[in-house]
C-alpha positions in Angstrom: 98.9 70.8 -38.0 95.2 71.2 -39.0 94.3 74.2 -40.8 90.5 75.1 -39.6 88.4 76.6 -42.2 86.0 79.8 -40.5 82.3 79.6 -42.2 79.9 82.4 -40.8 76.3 81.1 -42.0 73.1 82.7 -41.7 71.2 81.4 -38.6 68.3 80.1 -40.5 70.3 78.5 -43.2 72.8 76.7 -41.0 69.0 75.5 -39.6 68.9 73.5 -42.7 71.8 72.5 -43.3 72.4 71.0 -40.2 70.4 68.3 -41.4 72.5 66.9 -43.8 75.7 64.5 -43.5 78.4 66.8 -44.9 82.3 68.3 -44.6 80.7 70.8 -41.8 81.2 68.5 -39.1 84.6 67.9 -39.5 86.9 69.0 -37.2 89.0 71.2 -39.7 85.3 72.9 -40.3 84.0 75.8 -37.6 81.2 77.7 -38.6 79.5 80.7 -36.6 75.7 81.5 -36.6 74.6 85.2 -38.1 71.4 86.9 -36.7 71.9 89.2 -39.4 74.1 90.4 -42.2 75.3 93.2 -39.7 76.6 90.5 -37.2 78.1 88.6 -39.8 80.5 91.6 -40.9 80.6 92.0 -37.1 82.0 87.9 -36.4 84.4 88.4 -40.0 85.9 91.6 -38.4 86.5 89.6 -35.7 87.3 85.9 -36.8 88.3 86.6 -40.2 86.5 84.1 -42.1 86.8 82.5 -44.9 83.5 81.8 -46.5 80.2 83.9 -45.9 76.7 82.6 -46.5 74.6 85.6 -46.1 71.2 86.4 -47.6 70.5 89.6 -50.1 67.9 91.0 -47.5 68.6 91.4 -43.6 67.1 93.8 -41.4 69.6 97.0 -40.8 72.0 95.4 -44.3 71.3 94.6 -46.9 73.5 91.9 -49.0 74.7 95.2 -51.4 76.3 96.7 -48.1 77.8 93.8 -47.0 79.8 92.6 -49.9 80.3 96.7 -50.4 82.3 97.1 -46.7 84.4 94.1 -47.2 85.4 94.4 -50.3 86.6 97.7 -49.5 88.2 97.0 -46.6 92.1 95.0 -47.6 91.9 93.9 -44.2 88.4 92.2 -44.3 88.2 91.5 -48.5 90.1 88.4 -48.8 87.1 85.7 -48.4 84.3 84.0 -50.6 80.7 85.3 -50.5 77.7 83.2 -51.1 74.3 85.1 -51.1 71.0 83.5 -50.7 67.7 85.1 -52.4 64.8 84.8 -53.6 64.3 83.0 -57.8 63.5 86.4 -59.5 65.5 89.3 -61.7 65.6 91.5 -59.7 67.2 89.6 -56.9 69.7 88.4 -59.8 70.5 91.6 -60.2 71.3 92.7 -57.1 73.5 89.8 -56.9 75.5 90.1 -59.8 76.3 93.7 -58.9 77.3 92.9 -55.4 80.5 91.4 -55.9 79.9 87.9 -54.3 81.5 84.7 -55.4 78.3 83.0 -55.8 74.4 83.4 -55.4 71.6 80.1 -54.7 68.3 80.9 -54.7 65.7 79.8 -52.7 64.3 77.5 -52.0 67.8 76.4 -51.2 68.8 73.0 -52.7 71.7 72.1 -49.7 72.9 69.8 -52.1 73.8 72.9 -54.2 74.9 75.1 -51.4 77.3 72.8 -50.2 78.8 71.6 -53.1 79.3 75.5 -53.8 80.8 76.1 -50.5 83.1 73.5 -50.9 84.6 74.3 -54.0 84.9 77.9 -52.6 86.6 76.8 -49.4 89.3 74.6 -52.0 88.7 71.8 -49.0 91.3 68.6 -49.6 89.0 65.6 -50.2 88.8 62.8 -47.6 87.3 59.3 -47.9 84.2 59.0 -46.4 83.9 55.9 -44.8 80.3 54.8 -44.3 80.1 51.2 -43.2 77.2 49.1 -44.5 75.9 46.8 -41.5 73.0 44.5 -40.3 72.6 45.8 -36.5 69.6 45.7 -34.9 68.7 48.3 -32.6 67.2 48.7 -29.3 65.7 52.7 -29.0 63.8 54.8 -26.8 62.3 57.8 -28.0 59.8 60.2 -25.6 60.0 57.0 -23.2 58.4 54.7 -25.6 60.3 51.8 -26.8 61.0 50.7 -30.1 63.3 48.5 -32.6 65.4 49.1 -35.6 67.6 47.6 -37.9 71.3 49.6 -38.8 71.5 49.9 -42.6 74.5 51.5 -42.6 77.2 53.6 -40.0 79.7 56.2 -39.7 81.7 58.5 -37.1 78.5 61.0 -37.2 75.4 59.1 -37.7 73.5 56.1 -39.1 70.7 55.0 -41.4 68.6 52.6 -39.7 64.8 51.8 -40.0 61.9 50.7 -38.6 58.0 50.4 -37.9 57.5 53.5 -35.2 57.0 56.7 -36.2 59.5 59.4 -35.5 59.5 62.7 -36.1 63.0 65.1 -37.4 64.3 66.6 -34.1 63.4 63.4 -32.1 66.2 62.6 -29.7 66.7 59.1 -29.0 68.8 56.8 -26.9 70.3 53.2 -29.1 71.9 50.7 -28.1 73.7 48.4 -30.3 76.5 45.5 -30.5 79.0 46.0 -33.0 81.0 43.4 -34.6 83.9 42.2 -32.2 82.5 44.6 -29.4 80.6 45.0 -26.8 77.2 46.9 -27.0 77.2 50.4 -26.7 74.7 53.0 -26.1 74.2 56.7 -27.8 72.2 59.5 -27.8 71.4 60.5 -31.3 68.6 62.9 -33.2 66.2 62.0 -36.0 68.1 64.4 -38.8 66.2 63.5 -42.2 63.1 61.0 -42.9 63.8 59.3 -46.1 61.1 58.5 -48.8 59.8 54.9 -48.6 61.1 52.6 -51.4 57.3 51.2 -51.2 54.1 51.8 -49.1 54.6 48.8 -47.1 58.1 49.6 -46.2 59.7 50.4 -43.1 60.1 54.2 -42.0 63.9 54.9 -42.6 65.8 57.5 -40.6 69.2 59.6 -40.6 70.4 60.3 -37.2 73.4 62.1 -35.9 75.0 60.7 -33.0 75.2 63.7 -30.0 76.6 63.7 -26.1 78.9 60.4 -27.0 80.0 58.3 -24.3 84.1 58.1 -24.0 83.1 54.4 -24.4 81.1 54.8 -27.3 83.5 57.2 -29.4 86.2 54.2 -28.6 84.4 50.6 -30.1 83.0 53.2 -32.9 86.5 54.6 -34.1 87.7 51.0 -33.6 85.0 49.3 -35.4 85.6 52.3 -38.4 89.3 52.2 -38.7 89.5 47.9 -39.1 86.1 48.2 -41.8 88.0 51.1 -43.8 90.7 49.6 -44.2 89.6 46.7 -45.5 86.7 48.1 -47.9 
């Protein structure tokens, strides 16, 4: 049986991180979006998390407060706090008196933040298999055609690149041939634009795969189980 982990994330930091490939979009993961430090102690009362990302300043509480109710409360107090605020010493401050686990200050390194929210979470490790390939690809993006070539896949995403300029938040729709399978076609969004390795290089792209056809999920998961096993 899977144990699922509860995160309840700031809105505008889940924003960000929602860009990056990472542990929150596995299936023993759910995180819930907070307007406010208010409706975060609101969705822990009610979900009972068990790591909060919150930020030292919200309108109606402040971060103070919040750690302040739950700690108090033995029904609410048994969870990991991360607070988010600004590089300065009297945000450090408030932190270190307010009884969280952990503070990052902004700007917010994601690497950071989510290395710090999974050590706080005590997450098992899993492999992450992420299949270096040579695919090229057939896109669309706002009705205009273009190619690609795959640099790499995995169950969420892939690196590919190519000439046409795309923007983060792009939605496009690939089509592809995998090894020992017919081709298949996803919709995915632009999630990071990488830095060229050179001027003359191509434009290089993460994308997460969204909406996946039944079809799709099957060669995908097929094509991932026979490469993992064998790398």
């Amino acid at each position: 049986m899977i144990t699922v982990k509860k995160i309840i994330l700031a809105k505008d930091i889940e924003q960000n991180l929602s860009k990056e490939q990472s542990f929150l979009s596995r299936a023993d993961i759910r995180t819930f979006l907070a307007a406010s430090n208010e409706q975060a102690l609101d969705l822990h009362r009610s979900e009972k998390a068990d790591l909060i990302v919150a930020k030292i300043d919200s309108p109606e509480m402040n971060g103070e407060e919040l750690c302040s109710l739950i700690r108090k409360d033995k029904d609410l107090c048994n969870v990991s706090i991360i607070i988010v605020c600004s590089d300065s010493t009297l945000h450090h401050q408030r932190c270190l008196k307010c009884q969280a686990n952990a503070y990052i200050t902004k700007p917010v390194n994601n690497a950071v933040l989510l290395q710090e929210m999974y050590h706080l979470l005590h997450i098992a490790q899993r492999k992450s298999c992420r299949i270096p390939v040579s695919i090229k690809i057939d896109g669309t993006s706002r009705k205009m055609p273009f190619t690609a070539h795959m640099d790499n896949i995995s169950a969420s995403g892939m690196l590919f690149q190519t000439s046409a300029q795309l923007s983060e938040g792009d939605t496009i729709i690939c089509s592809f041939s995998l090894p020992d399978s017919e081709q298949v076609t996803a919709t995915a969004e632009i999630v990071r634009m990488l830095e060229k390795e050179r001027k003359d290089s191509a434009n290089r792209y993460g994308v997460k795969f969204i909406e996946l056809d039944p079809d799709f999920i099957a060669a995908i998961e097929t094509f991932m189980g026979k490469s993992c096993k064998g790398s």
